[in-house]
Short mmCIF file of the C-alpha atoms (twelve columns), coordinates in Angstrom:
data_MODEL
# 
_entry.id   MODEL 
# 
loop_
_atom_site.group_PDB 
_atom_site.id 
_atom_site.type_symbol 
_atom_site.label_atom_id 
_atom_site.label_alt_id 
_atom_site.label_comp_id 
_atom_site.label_asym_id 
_atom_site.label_seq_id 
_atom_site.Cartn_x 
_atom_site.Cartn_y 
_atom_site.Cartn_z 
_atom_site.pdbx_PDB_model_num 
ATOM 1  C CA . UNK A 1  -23.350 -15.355 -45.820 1 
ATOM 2  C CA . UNK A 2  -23.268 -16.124 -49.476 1 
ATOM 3  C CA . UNK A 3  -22.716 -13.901 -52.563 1 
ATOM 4  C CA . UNK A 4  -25.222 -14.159 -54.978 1 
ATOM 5  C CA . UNK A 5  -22.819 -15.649 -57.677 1 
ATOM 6  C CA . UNK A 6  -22.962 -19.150 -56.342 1 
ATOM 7  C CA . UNK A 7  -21.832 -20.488 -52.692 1 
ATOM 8  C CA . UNK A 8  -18.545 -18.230 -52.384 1 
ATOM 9  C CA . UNK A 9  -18.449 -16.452 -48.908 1 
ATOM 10 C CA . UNK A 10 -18.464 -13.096 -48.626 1 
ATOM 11 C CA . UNK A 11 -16.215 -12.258 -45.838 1 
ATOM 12 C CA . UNK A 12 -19.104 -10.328 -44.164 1 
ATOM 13 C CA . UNK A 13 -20.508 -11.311 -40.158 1 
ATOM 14 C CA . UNK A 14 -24.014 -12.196 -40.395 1 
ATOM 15 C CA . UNK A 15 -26.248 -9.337  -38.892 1 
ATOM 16 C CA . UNK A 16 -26.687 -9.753  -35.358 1 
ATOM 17 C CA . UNK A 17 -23.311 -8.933  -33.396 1 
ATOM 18 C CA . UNK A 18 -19.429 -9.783  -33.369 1 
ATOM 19 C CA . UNK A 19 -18.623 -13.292 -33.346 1 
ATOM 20 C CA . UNK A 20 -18.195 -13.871 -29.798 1 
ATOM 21 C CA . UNK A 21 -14.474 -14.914 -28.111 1 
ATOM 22 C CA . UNK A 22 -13.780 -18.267 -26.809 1 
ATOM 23 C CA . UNK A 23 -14.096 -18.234 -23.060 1 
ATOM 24 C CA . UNK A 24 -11.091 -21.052 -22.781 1 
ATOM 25 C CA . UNK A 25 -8.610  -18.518 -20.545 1 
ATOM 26 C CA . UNK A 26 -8.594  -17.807 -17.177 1 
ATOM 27 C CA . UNK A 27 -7.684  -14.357 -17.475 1 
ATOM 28 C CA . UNK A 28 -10.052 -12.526 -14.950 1 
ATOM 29 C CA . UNK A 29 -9.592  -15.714 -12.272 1 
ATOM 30 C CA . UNK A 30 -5.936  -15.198 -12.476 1 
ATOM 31 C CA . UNK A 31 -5.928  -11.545 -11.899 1 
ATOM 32 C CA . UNK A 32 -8.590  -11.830 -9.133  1 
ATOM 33 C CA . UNK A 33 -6.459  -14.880 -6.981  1 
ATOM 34 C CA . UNK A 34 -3.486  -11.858 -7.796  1 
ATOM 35 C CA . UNK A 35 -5.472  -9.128  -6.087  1 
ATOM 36 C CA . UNK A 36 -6.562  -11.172 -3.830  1 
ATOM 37 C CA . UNK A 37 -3.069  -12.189 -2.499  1 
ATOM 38 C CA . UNK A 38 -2.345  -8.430  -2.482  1 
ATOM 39 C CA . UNK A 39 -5.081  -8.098  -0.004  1 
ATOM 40 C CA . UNK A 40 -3.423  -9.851  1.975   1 
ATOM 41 C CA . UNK A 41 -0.810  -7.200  3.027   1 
ATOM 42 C CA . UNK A 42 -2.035  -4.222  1.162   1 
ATOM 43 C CA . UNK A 43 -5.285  -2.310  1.349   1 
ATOM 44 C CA . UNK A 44 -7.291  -5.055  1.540   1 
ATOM 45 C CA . UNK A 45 -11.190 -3.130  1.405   1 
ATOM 46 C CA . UNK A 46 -9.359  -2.076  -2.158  1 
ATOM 47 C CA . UNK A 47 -8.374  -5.031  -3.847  1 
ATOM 48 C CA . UNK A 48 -10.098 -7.492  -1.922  1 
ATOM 49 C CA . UNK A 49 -13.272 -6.373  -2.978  1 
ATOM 50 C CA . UNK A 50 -12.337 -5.889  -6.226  1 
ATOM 51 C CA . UNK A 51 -11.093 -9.227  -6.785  1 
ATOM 52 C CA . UNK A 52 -14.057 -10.851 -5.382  1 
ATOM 53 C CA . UNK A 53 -16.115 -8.843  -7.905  1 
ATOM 54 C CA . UNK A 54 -14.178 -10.086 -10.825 1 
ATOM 55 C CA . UNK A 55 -14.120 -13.236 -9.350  1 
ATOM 56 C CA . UNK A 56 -17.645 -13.501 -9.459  1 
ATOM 57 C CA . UNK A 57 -17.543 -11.908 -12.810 1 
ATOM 58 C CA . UNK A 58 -15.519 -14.424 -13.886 1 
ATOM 59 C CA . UNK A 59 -17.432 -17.576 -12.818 1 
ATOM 60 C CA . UNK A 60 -21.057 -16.112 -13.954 1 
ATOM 61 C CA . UNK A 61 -20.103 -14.262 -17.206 1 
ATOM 62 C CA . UNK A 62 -17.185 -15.828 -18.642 1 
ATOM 63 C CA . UNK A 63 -17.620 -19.509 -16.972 1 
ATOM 64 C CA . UNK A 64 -13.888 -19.622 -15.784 1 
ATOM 65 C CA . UNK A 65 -12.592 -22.934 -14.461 1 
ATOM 66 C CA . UNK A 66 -10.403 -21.240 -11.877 1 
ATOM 67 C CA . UNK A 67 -13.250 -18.823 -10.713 1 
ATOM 68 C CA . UNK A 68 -14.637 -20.711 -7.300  1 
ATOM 69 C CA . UNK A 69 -10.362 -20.699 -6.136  1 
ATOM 70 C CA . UNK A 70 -10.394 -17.244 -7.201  1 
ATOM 71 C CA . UNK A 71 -13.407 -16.330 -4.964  1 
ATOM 72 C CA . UNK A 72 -12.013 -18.211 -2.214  1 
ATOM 73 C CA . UNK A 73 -8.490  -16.582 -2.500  1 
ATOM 74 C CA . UNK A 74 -9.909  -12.866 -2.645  1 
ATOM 75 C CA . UNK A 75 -12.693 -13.366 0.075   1 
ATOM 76 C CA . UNK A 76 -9.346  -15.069 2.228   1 
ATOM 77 C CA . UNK A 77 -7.463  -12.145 1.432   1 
ATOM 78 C CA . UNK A 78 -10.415 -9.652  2.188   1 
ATOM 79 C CA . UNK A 79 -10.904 -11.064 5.697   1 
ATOM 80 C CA . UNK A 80 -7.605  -11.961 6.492   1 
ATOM 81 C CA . UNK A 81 -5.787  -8.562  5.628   1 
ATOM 82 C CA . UNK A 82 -8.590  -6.922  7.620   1 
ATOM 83 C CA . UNK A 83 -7.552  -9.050  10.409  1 
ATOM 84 C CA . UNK A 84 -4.173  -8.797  9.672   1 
ATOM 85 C CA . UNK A 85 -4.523  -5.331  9.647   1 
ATOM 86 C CA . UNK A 86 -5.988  -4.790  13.413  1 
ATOM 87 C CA . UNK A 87 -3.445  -6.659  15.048  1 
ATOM 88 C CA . UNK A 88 -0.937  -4.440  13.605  1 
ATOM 89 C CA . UNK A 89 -2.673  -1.807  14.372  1 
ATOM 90 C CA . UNK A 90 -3.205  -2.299  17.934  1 
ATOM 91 C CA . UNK A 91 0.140   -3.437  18.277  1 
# 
């Protein structure tokens, strides 16, 4: 946006929104492949399904790179603390 004395900018965002962030980090795939190595051993209905959902958040909002291994590694950890689970449980 220009001032009207000449071409100088004025510092101001254009109306219409904040400028939005770079989507270059892997932030959301990262903790989701975290949560879903928790899964694993620990509560795995909790953070399993949670880090599917931000994995899928990940690869549809933010376009992640890592977002498809982070889906895999939370839906692994899902099923296979569930499974995990019942054996030790019947055990």
């Amino acid at each position: 946006m220009t001032t009207q004395y000449g071409n100088q900018q004025s510092g101001q965002q254009p109306h219409g929104g904040a400028p939005q962030p770079a989507s270059t980090g892997n932030v959301l795939s990262i903790i989701a492949m975290v949560l879903g190595v928790i899964s694993l051993i620990f509560l795995p209905i909790v953070f399993g399904v949670v880090g599917v959902i931000l994995a899928i958040v990940a690869k549809t909002v933010r376009h992640e790179r890592l977002a498809t291994i982070a889906i895999v590694v939370s839906a692994v950890g899902l099923v296979g603390g569930m499974i995990l689970g019942a054996v030790v449980a019947n055990a």
